[in-house]
C-alpha positions in Angstrom: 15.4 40.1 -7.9 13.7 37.1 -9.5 10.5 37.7 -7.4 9.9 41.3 -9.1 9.2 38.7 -12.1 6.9 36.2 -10.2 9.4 34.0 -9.6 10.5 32.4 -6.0 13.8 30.2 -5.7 15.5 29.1 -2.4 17.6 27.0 -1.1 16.0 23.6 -0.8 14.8 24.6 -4.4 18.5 24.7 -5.5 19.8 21.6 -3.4 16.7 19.6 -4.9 17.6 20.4 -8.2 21.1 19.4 -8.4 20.1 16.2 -6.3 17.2 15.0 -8.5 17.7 17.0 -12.1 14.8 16.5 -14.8 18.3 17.0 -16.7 22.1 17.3 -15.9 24.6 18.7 -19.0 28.1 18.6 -18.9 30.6 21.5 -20.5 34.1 20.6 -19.4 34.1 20.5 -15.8 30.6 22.4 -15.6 27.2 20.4 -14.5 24.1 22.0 -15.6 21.3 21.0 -13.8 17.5 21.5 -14.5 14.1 21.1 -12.6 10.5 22.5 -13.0 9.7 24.6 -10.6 5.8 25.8 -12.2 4.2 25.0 -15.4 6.3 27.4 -17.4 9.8 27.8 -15.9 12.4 25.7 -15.0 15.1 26.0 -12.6 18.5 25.8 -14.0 21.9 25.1 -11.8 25.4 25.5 -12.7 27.5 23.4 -10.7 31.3 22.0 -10.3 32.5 18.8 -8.2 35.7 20.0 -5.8 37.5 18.0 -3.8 34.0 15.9 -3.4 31.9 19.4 -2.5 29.4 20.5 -4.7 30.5 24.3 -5.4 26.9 25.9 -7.2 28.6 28.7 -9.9 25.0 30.4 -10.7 21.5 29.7 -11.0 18.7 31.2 -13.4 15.5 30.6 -14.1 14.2 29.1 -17.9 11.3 28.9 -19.9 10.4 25.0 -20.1 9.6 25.1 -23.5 12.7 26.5 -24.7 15.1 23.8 -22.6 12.2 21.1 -23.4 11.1 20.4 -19.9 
């Protein structure tokens, strides 16, 4: 779906992101990872910690200029 817009996101793109954020915010027991991924959107990840697994809720894609990235 996010390729009809020009925009390509896999799985090492996802991993990366929650590994080595630009950013990480925290709501409750939420992480919210972010990352560049081109010169004008960012990758953001949703994330929880389980029972030491890294459970990925959603991922969406963000202008940079909006989030400050």
């Amino acid at each position: 779906m996010l390729r009809a817009y020009g925009i390509y996101v896999d799985e090492d793109m996802v991993i990366d992101t929650v590994k080595n954020p630009f950013r990480v915010d925290r709501r409750g027991t939420q992480f919210l990872a972010i990352k560049p991924i081109n010169d004008e959107h960012a990758l953001r990840v949703v994330y929880e910690v389980r029972n030491d697994y890294i459970v990925v809720i959603t991922l969406y894609p963000v202008r940079r200029d909006e989030y400050g990235v």
